[in-house]
C-alpha positions, -999 to +999 in steps of 0.1 A: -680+135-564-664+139-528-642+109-518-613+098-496-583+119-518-605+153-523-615+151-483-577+151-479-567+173-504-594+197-485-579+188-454-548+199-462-555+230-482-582+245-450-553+255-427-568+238-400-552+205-379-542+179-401-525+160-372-562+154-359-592+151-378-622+132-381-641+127-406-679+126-398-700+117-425-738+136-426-751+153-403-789+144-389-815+156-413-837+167-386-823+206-374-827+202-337-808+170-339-786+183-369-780+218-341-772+194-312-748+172-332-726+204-345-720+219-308-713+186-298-687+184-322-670+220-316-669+210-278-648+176-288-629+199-315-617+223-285-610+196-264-592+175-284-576+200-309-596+182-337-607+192-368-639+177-377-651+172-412-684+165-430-702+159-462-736+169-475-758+163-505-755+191-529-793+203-523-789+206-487-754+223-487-766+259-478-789+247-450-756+234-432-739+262-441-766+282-420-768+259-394-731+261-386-730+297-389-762+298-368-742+268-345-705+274-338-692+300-320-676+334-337-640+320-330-644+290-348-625+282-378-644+271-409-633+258-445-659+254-476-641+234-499-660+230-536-657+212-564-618+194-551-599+184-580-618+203-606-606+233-625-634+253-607-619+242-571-628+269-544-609+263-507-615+289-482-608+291-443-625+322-418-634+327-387-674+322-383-673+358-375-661+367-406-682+342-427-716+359-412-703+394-423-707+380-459-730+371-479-721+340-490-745+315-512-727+280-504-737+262-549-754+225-549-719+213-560-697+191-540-689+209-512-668+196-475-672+213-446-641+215-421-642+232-388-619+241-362-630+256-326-603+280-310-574+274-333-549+294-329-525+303-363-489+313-362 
């Protein structure tokens, strides 16, 4: 189950801004609004140096996933963090760039979704 301390376990553990984040709930079902909502949010992430965080049900977890690899641009920072506070806990942070050169099945387990637009790490 994803709630407040696993979201900011996750939050911590992406790499990404934990100065500024926000956490968004679901995304729209639909895809063309779902498509519209996730470029919305890069554009406030690059503007505000926000990272912006969101939840789905475990059946719909890999159409996210594609729809933000489809969505954000190659720069962007994203985090898939599964399964927080569970002895099979998975965190891990790449460039979208680098997530589409994989192959990458996100499970139907609890899984956040973190992203980042144009961070820069040190």
């Amino acid at each position: 189950m994803v709630g407040p301390s696993s979201i900011l376990l996750a939050m911590m553990s992406s790499g990404l801004n934990g100065n500024n984040f926000s956490f968004n709930g679901y995304l729209p079902v639909d895809k063309n609004e779902r498509s519209k909502k996730i470029r919305k949010f890069e554009i406030h992430s690059k503007n505000n140096n926000q990272s912006q965080i969101f939840i789905e049900t475990p059946y719909r977890n890999q159409f996210l996933f594609d729809e933000l690899i489809k969505n954000l641009n190659n720069n962007t920072f994203l985090c898939i963090a599964k399964n927080i506070g569970s002895k099979n806990q998975k965190i891990k942070t790449l460039q979208i760039k680098d997530w589409k050169s994989k192959k990458t099945a996100i499970d139907k387990e609890p899984t956040i979704f973190i992203f980042h637009s144009d961070l820069f790490i040190f």
